[in-house]
N, C-alpha and C positions, 0 to 999 in steps of 0.2 A: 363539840370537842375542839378544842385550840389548837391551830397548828404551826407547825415550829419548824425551820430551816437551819443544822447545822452544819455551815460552811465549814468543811474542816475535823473530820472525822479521826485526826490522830490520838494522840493519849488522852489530851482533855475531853477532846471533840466526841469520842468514841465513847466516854463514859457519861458523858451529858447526857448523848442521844440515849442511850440504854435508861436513863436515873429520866429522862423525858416520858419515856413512851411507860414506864415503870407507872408514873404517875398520873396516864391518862391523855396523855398530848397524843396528837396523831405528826409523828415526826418523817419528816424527808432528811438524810445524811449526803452530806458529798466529801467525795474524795478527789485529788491532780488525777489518779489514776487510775485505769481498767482493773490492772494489778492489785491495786488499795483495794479497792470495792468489792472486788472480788472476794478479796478476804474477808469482807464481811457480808456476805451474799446472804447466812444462814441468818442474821440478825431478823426479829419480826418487823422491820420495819425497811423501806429501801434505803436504799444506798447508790448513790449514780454518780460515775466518772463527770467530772464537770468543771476546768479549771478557770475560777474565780477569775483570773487576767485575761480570758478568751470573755470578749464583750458579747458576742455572737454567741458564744454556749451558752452564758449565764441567761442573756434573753429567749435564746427558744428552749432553753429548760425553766422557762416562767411557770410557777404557779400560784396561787393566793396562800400564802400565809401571814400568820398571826404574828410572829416573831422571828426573825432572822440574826440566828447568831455567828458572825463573822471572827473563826478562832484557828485560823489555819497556820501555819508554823512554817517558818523563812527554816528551818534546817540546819543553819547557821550559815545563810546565805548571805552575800552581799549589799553592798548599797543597792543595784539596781536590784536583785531578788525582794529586798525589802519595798522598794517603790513601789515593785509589780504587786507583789502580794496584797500588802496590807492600804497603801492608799489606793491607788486602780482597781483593785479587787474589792474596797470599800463602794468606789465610786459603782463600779457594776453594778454592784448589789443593790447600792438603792436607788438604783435607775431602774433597774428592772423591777423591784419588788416598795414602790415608794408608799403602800400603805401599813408595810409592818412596822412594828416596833424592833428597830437596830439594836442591836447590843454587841460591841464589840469589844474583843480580847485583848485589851493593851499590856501594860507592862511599868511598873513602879520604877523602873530604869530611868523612864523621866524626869522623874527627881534626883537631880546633880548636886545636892549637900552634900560635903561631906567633914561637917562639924558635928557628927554624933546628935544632930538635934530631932527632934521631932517635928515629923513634915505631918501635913493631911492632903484634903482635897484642896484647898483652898492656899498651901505654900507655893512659890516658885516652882515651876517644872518646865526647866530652862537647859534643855540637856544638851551638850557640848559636842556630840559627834551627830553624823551624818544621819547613820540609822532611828536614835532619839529624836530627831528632827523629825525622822519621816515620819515615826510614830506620832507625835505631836499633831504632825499637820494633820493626819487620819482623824484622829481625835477631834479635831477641832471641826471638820467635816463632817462626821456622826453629830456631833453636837450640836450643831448648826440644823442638820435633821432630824431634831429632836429623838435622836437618837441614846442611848446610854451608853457608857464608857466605865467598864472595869480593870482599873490597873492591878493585876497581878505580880503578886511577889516572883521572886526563884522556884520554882514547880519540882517539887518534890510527892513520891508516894509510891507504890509498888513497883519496883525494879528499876528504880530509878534514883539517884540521889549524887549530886555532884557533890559533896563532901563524902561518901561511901565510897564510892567510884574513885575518887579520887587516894584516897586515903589507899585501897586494896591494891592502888596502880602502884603505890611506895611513894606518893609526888606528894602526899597530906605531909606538911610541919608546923612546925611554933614562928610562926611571923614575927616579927621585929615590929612590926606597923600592922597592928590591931585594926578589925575594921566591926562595924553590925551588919550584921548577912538579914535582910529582912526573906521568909520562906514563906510557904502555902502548901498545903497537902493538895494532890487534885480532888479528892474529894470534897474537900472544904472548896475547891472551887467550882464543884459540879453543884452544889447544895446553895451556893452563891448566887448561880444564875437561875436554879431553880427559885429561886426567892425575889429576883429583879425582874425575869417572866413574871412570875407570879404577881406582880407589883407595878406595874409596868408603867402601867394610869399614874401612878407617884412618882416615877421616877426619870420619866423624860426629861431628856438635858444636862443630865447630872453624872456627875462621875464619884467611881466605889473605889475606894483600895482595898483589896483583895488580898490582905493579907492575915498572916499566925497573931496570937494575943501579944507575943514577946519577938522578938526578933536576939538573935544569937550571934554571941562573938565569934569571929571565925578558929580566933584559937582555940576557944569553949569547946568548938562543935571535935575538932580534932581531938583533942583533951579527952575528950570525952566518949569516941571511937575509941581512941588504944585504951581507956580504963576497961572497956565493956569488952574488946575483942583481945584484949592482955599481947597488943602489938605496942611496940616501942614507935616514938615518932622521934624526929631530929630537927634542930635548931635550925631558922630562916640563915643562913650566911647573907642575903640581903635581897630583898624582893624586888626584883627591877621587873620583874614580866608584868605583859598589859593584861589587864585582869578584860574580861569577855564583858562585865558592867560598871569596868573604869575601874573607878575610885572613888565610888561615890561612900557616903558613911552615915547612912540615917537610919531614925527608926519611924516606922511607918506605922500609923495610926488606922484602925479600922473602927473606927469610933461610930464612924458615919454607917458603915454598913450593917452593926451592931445594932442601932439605933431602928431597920427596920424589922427586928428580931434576929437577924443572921446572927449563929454560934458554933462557930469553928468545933469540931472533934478533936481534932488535932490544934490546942491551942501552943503548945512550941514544938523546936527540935526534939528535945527530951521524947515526947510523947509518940510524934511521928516517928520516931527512930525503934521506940519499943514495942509500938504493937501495931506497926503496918514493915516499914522499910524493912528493918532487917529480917524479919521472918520470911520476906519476900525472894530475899537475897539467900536464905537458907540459914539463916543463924537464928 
């Protein structure tokens, strides 16, 4: 039985582990917190407080596994939150655990087009802020240890949706400056990694993008909330606020991830919206 370490037991992480052990893995979870862990005590498989940045926990909580998946979540933390986490908390892990196979949880943010064009693995991903950087350098790190690297669209899926959310808060409108929102259900990213585990022997060194068939205009996505909840939206008077993943404006290719059988459930917004999100949300 294969075993598997997922660093990062929040929304992704939590449902990996569960769709892991589902399918036979003998999985270990961790969580930053006693708190965290706790709340998932009942789960059949452990769960242990153990934060990634403490170099000394990660080491005496060694144990041999197969696959170590690094997916733990900055919260919207800062520059140095993102250093601790995702590069340092890299470096731990495969210091302490250097015969598994890495697979770690990045982020399509890296790619800074914003010509509406189509990016893959293999375009620039040359990201202009600090945090992008950091990601980057992680990546390059995993890589380097023949590790795997999934970049991840915008995460969307059961009670969760930054265009729903946003829209209910009254802050959703019709933008003046259109952009392509590239998304992911977590599902279709939990069935991702079960397929790159699964795969593994194939796939060292290389990087996925992780993302929907279609990627969505942001004004579409809005548009398309007030048709189905019969709310009225209002016109951009001028978009000056810093968007949380820039400006960036591309459509992101999962050609590649396609190509080792992966098939999204969720292949756009449309689909995630009608039969996972909002029924989530009570509609």
């Amino acid at each position: 039985m294969p075993r598997i370490l997922i660093a990062g037991c929040g929304y992704v992480g939590e449902a990996a582990a569960d769709a892991f052990h589902e399918h036979g893995w003998e999985v270990e979870g961790w969580t930053a917190t006693v708190e965290s862990a706790a709340k998932l005590s009942e789960r059949p498989y452990p769960v242990r407080a153990v934060d990634v940045t403490d170099r000394s926990a990660v080491s005496n909580a060694s144990n041999e596994f197969d696959v170590v998946i690094h997916c733990v979540s900055s919260r919207g933390g800062d520059e140095e939150q993102y250093r601790r986490l995702y590069l340092e908390g890299a470096e731990n892990l495969l210091r302490a655990f250097p015969r598994a196979t890495f697979l770690f949880a990045s982020s399509t943010s890296v790619y800074a087009q914003t010509d509406g064009s189509v990016v893959d693995e293999f375009s620039p991903a040359e990201p202009p802020r600090a945090k992008g950087k950091i990601l980057r350098e992680t990546e390059e790190l995993v890589l380097a240890a023949g590790g795997i690297v999934a970049r991840l669209g915008g995460i969307h899926g059961p009670h969760r949706s930054f265009f729903l959310s946003r829209f209910l808060e009254g802050a959703a409108f019709v933008a003046q400056k259109d952009r392509l929102i590239n998304q992911i259900h977590r599902d279709d990213i939990v069935s991702a990694l079960l397929l790159l585990a699964d795969r593994r022997a194939d796939c060292r060194g290389e990087i996925f993008n992780v993302v929907a068939d279609r990627p969505v205009k942001a004004n579409a996505a809005n548009e398309w909330l007030s048709s189905h909840l019969k709310r009225p939206l209002v016109l951009d008077s001028g978009d000056t606020g810093q968007r949380k993943r820039g400006d960036s404006n591309k459509q992101v290719s999962n050609r590649k991830l396609r190509a080792l059988g992966w098939e999204p459930r969720y292949p756009d917004f449309e689909s995630a919206m009608t039969e996972s999100i909002l029924p989530s949300f009570g509609f």
